[in-house]
MARLUM-385295 format. One record per residue: residue number from 1; x, y, z of N, C-alpha, C in turn; residue in one letter. Coordinates in steps of 0.2 Angstrom, whole numbers, always signed. Example, Ala and Ser with C-alpha at 12.3 -4.5 7.8 and 13.67 -1.06 7.14 Angstrom:
+-----+-------+--------+-------+--------+---------+-------+-------+--------+-------+--------+
! num ! neast ! nnorth !   nup ! caeast ! canorth !  caup ! ceast ! cnorth !   cup ! residu !
+-----+-------+--------+-------+--------+---------+-------+-------+--------+-------+--------+
!   1 !   +66 !    -28 !   +39 !    +62 !     -22 !   +39 !   +66 !    -16 !   +39 !      a !
!   2 !   +64 !    -11 !   +35 !    +68 !      -5 !   +36 !   +64 !     +0 !   +39 !      s !
+-----+-------+--------+-------+--------+---------+-------+-------+--------+-------+--------+
END
This chain:
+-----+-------+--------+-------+--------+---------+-------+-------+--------+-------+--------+
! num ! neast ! nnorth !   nup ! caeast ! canorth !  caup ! ceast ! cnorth !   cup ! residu !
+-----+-------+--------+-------+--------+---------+-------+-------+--------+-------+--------+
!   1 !   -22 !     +1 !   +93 !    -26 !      -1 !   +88 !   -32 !     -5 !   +91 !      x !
!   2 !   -37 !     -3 !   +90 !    -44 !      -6 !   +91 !   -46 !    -12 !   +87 !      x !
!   3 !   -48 !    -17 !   +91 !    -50 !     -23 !   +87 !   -58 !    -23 !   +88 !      x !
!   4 !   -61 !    -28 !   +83 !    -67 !     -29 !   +83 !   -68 !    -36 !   +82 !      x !
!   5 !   -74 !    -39 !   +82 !    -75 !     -47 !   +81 !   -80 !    -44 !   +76 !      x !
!   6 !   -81 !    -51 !   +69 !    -83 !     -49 !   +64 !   -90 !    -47 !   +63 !      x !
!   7 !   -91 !    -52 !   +72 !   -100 !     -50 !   +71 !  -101 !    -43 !   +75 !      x !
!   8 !   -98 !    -41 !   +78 !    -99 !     -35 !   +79 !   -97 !    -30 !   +72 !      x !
!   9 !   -94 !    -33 !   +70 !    -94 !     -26 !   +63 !  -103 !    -27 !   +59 !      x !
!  10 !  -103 !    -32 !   +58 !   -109 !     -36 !   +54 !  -117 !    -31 !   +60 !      x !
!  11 !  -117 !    -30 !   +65 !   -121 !     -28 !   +70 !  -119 !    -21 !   +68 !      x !
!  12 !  -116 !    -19 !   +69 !   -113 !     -11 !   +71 !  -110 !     -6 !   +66 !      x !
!  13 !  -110 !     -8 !   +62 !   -107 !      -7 !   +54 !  -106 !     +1 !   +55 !      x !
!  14 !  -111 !     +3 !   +55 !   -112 !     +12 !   +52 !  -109 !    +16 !   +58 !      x !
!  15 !  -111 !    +13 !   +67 !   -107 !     +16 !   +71 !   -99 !    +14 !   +70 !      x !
!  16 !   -97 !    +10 !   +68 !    -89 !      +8 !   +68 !   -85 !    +11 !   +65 !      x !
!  17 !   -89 !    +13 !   +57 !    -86 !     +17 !   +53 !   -86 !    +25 !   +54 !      x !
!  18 !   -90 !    +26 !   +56 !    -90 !     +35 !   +59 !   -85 !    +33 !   +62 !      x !
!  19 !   -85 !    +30 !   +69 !    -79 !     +31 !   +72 !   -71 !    +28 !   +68 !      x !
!  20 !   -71 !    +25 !   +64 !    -66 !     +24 !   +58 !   -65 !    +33 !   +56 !      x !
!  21 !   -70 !    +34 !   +52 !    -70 !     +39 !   +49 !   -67 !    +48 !   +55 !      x !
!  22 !   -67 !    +46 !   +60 !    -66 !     +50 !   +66 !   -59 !    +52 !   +69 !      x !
!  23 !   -59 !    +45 !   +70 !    -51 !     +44 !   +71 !   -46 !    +41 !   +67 !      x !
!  24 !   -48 !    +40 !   +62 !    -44 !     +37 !   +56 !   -39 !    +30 !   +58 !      x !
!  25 !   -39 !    +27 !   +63 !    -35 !     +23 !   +69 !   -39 !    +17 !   +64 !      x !
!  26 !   -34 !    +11 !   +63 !    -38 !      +5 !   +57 !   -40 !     +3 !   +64 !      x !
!  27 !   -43 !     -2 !   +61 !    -46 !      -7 !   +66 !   -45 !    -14 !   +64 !      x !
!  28 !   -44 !    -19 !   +69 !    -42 !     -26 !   +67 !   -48 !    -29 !   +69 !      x !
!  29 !   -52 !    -34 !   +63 !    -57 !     -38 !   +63 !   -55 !    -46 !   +65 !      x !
!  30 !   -57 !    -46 !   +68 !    -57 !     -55 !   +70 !   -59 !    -59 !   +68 !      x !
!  31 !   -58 !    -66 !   +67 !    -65 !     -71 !   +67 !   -64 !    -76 !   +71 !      x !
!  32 !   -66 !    -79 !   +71 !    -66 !     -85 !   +78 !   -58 !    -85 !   +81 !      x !
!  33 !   -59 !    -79 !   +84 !    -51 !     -76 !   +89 !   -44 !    -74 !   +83 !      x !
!  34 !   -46 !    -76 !   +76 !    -40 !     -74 !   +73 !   -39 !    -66 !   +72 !      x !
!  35 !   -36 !    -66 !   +67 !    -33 !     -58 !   +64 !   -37 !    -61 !   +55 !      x !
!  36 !   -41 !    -56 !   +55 !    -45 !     -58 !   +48 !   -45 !    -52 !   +43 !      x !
!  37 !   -45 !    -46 !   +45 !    -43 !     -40 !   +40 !   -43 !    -34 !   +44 !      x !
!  38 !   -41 !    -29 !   +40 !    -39 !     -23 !   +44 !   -43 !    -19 !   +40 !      x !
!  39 !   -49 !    -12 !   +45 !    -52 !      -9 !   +44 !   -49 !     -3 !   +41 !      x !
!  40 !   -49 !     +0 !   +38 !    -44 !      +8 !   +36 !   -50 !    +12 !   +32 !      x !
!  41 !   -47 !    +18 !   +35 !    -52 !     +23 !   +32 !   -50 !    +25 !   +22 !      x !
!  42 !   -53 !    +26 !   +18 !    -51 !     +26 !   +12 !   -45 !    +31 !   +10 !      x !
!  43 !   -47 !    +35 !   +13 !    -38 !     +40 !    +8 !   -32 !    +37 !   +11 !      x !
!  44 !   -32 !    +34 !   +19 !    -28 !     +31 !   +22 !   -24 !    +27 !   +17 !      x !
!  45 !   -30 !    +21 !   +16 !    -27 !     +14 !   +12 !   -25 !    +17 !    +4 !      x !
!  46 !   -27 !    +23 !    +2 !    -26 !     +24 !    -5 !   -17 !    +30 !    -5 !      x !
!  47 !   -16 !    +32 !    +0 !    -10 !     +35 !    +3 !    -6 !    +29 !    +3 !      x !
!  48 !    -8 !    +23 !    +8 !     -5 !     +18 !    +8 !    -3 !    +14 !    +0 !      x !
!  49 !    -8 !    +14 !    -3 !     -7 !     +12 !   -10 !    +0 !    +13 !   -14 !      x !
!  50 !    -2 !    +21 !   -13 !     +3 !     +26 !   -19 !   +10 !    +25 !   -14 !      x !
!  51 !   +11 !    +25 !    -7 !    +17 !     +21 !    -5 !   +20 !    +15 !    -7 !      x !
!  52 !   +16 !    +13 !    -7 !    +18 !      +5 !    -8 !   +21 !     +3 !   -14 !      x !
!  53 !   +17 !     +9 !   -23 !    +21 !      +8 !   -26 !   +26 !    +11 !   -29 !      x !
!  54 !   +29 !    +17 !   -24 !    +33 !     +21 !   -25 !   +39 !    +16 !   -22 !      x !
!  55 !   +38 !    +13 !   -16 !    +40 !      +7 !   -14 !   +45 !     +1 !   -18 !      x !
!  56 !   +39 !     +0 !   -21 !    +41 !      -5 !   -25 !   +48 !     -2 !   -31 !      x !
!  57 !   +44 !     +2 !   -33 !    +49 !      +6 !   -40 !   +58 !     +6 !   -36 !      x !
!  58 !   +56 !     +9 !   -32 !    +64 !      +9 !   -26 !   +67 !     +3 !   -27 !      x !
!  59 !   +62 !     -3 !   -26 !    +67 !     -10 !   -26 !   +67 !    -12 !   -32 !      x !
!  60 !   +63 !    -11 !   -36 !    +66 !     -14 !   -42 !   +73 !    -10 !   -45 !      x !
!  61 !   +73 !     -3 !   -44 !    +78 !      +1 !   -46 !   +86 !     -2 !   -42 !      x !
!  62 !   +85 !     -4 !   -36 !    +90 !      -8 !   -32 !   +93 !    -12 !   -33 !      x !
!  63 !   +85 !    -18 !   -35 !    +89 !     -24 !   -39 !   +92 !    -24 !   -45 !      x !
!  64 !   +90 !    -19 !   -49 !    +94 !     -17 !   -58 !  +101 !    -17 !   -55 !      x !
!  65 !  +103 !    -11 !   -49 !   +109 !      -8 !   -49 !  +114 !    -16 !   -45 !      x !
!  66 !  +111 !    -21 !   -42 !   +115 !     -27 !   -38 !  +116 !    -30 !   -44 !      x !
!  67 !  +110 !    -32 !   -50 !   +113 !     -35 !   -55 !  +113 !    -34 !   -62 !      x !
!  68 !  +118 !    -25 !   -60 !   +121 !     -23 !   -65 !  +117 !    -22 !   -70 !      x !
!  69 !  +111 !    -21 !   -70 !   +106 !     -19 !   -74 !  +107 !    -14 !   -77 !      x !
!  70 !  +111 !     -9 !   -78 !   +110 !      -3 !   -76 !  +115 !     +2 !   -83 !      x !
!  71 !  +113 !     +6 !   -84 !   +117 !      +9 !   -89 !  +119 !    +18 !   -89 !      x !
!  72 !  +127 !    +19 !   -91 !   +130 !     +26 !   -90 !  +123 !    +31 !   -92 !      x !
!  73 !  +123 !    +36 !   -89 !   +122 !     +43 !   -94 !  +122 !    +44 !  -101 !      x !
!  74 !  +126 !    +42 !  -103 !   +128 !     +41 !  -112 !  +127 !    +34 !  -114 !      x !
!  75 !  +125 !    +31 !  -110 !   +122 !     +25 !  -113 !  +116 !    +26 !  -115 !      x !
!  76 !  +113 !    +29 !  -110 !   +106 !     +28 !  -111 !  +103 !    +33 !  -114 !      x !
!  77 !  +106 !    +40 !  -116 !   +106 !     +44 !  -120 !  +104 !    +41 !  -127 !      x !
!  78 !  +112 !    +38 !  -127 !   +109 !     +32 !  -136 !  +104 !    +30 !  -137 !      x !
!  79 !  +103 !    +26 !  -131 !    +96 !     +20 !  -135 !   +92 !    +23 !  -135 !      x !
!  80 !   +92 !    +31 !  -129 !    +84 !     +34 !  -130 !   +84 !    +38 !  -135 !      x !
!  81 !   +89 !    +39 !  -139 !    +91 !     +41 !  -147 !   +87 !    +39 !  -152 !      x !
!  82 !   +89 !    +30 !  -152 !    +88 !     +27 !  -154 !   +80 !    +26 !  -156 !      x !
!  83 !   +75 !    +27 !  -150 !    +69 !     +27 !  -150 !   +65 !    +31 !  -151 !      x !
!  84 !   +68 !    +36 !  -150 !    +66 !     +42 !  -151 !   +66 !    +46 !  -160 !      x !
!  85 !   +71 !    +45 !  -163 !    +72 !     +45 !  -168 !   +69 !    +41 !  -175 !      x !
+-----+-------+--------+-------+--------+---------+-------+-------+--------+-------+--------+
END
């Protein structure tokens, strides 16, 4: 992964991002020698996104089933009976 320091982003901005947009490879921005944010090309981060909350969905459905959250087939047939009705 390609690092940059943040005043080189701030100097170089349009070349940085072409080659962002080229390689699609994030790039780590610094600032006084830290790790300050990561550079990613946009359908990347938004691919990223919809992961994330397809993600999420997974653990939440995980933690329903550990704490019994969770209802038969014909349970839930009822209630959606119920709502539906």
């Amino acid at each position: 992964m390609k690092t940059e320091i943040v005043t080189s982003l701030k100097r170089r901005a349009t070349k940085i991002l072409a080659e962002l947009n080229k390689t699609r490879e994030p790039i780590l921005i610094t600032q006084h020698g830290r790790p300050s944010a990561y550079l990613v090309d946009a359908d990347d981060y938004e691919s990223m996104r919809e992961r994330m909350r397809i993600l999420e969905g997974i653990a939440r459905g995980e933690t329903a089933i550990l704490e019994k959250r969770v209802y038969s087939h014909d349970e839930a047939r009822r209630i959606m009976r119920k709502w539906l009705d």
